[in-house]
N, C-alpha and C positions, 0 to 999 in steps of 0.2 A: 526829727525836727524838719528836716527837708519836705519830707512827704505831706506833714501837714503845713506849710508853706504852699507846697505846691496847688494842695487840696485850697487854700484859701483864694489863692489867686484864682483858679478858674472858676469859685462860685464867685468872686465879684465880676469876668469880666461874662458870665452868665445874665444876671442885672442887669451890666451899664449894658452888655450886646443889644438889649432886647428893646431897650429905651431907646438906646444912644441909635441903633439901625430903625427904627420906629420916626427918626427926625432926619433919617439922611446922614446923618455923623459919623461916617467911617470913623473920618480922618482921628475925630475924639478919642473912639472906641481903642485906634490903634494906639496913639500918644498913653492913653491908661493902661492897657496890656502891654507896649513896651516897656515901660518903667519900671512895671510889678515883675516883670519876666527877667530885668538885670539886674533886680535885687536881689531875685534867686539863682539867677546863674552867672553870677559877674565873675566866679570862679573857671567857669568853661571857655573853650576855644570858642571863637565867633567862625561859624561855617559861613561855606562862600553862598551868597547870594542867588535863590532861585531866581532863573531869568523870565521875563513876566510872557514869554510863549508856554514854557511850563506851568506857570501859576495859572495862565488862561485853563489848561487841559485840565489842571488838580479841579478846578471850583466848577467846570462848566457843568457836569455833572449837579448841582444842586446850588447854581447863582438861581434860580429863578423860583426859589423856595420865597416863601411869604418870611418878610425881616426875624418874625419871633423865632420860627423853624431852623430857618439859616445859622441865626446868632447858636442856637443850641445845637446843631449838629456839627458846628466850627466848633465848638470845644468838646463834645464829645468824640470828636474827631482824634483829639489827644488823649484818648483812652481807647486805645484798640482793643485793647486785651479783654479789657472790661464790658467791650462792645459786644466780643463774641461769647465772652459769658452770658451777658444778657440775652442773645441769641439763644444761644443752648437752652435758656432759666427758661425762658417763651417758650422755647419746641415743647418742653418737661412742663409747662402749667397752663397749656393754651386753654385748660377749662374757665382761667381766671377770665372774667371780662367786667370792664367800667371800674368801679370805685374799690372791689375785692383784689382788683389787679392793681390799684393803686397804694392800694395799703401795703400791698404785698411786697412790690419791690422796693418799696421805701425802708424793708428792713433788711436789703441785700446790704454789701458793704460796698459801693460802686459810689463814684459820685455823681451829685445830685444831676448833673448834665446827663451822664448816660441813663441817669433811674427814670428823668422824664421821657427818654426815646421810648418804653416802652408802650406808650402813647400812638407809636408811630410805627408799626409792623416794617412797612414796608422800606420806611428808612434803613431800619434796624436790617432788616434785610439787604441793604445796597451797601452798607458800611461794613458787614460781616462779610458779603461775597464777595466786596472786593479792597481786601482789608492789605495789601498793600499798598494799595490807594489811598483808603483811609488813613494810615499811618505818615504816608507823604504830605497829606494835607493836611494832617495834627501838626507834624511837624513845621510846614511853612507858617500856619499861622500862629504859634507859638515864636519864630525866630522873624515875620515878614508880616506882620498883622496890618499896613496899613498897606501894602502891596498886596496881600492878598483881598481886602476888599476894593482895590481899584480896579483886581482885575475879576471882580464879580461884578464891578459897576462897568469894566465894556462890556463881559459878557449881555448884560441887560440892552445895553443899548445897543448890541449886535443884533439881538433879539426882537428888538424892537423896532431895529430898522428893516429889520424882515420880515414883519408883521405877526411876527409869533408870540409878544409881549404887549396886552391888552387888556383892560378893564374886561373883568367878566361875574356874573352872578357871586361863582366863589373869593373874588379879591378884587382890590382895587388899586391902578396902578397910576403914581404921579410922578412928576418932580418938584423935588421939596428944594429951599435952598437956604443955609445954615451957616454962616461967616466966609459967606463970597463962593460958600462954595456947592455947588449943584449935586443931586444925586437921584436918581431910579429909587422910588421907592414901592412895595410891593406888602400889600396889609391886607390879612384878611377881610368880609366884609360883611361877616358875621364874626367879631369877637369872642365866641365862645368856641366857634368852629375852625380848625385851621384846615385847608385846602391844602394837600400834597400834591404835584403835579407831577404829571410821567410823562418823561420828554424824550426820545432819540438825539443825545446833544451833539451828533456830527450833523445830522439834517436841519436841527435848528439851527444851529450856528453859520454853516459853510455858506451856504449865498451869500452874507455880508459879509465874511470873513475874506473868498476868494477875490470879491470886489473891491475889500480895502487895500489889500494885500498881493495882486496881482495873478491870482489864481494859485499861491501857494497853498500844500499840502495842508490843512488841519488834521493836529495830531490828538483832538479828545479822543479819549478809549471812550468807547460805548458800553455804560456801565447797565 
């Protein structure tokens, strides 16, 4: 019963991620996965609070994925296990490609969040390699989900204040704003096509960071 609880909650907050970050709505996004999340766990301890220099490190690594990506790798994030499976399933059937690879993992047993990664090699690849990571960040945004998109929304504007976050052929980059409240939003610009980006996130980041913050240490790993 739990399991398929669990299972339901991340395919809805899959949907509302995809829409709801499509309009700048963290904040929405977080308010419907918190709610759905102490439904099912109102039985557990409440851990202590990741503090938001951590969360900056967990997300910086892939704040600057285009909203649909992001929204699906954040909850795929909460299936590590099932991440490195899907890894494994890939090395074992790289002959599959396009709509034969689509069918295919649709009948793994994995949820629908990691089934669409296979979509996305190289994600699949950053989530697997560095799957204690991955697991810290399932876990923040499963217990922190409106902290963990505030702090993908400074990463962006870290980004952008260092000129490394910009409209370009593969995506389009605005600020939307949505019940008072502003947000970096980041959309393909081609619809059908989604643009992965490969970033170095200490070099992106560290010129704005060092200047807001008075030259302190950034602690993203370099994933």
């Amino acid at each position: 019963m739990k399991s398929q609880s669990r299972n339901l909650l991340h395919r809805e907050i899959v949907l509302a991620g995809v829409a709801l970050l499509s309009l700048g709505s963290a904040a929405a996004l977080a308010q419907q996965a918190e709610s759905q999340v102490m439904t099912t766990t109102s039985d557990t301890e409440e851990a202590p609070k990741i503090p938001s220099d951590q969360l900056d490190s967990l997300v910086a690594p892939i704040a600057l994925y285009p909203d649909p990506l992001l929204a699906q790798t954040l909850v795929a994030s909460t299936y590590p296990l099932e991440v490195i499976q899907l890894q494994q399933w890939m090395a074992n059937n790289s002959y599959l490609k396009d709509q034969a690879l689509s069918d295919a993992v649709e009948k793994q047993p994995w949820d629908p969040s990691v089934q669409a990664m296979a979509a996305f090699p190289d994600v699949v690849k950053l989530l697997s390699d560095n799957i204690a990571w991955t697991t810290d960040l399932g876990n923040a945004f499963l217990a922190q989900q409106a902290d963990v998109m505030g702090a993908v929304q400074r990463m962006r504007a870290g980004a952008q204040r260092n000129g490394n976050l910009n409209t370009t052929p593969e995506q389009t980059v605005q600020m939307q704003t949505e019940n008072g409240e502003q947000a970096i939003v980041i959309e393909p610009a081609n619809s059908e096509m989604v643009y992965v980006p490969s970033y170095d996130s200490y070099h992106l980041y560290y010129t704005w960071f060092a200047s807001c913050c008075g030259g302190s240490t950034w602690s993203v790993s370099r994933c």
